[in-house]
C-alpha positions as CSV (number, residue, x, y, z in Angstrom):
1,X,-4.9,19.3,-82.0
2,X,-2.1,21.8,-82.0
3,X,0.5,22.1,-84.4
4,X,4.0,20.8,-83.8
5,X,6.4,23.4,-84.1
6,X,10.3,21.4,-85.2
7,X,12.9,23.1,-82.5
8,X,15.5,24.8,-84.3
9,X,19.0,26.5,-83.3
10,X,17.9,29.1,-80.8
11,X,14.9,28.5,-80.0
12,X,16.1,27.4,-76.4
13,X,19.0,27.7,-73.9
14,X,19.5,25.4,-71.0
15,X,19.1,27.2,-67.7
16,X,22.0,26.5,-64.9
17,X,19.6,24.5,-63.4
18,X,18.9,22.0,-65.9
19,X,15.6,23.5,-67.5
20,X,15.2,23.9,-71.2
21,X,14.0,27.7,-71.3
22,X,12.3,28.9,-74.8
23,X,13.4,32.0,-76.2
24,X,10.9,34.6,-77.8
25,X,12.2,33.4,-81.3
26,X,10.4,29.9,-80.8
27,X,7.2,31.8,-79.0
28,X,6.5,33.9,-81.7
29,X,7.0,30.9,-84.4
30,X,4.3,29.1,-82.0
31,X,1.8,32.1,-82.7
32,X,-0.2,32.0,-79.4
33,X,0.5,33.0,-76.0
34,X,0.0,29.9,-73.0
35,X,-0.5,31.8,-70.2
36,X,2.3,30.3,-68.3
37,X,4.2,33.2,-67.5
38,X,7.0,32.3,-69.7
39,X,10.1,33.9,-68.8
40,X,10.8,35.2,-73.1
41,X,7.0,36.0,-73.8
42,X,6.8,38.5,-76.5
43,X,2.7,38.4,-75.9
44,X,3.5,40.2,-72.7
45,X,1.1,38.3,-70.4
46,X,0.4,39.6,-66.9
47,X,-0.1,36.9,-64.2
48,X,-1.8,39.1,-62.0
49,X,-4.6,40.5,-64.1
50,X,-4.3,37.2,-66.7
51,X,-4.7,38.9,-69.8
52,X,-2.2,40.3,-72.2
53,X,-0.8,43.2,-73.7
């Protein structure tokens, strides 16, 4: 089971759309990178090749 991570002041921003996007701060308190081609990944994963940096 993975670890819950408590959201904290700027770890997100609301897109204009509605979304709640995650910033890099919250990524790198999560520690891992999941592959979903998130928009603030500091892991620097490649969707066409699906591997990282």
């Amino acid at each position: 089971m993975k670890k819950i991570i408590p959201i904290e002041e700027g770890d997100f921003y609301w897109t204009p759309e509605g979304y709640r996007c995650f910033t890099e701060q919250y990524h790198l308190k999560r520690g891992y990178c999941c592959e979903s081609s998130c928009r603030h990944c500091p892991y620097g994963f490649n969707t066409k090749t699906h591997s990282q940096k």
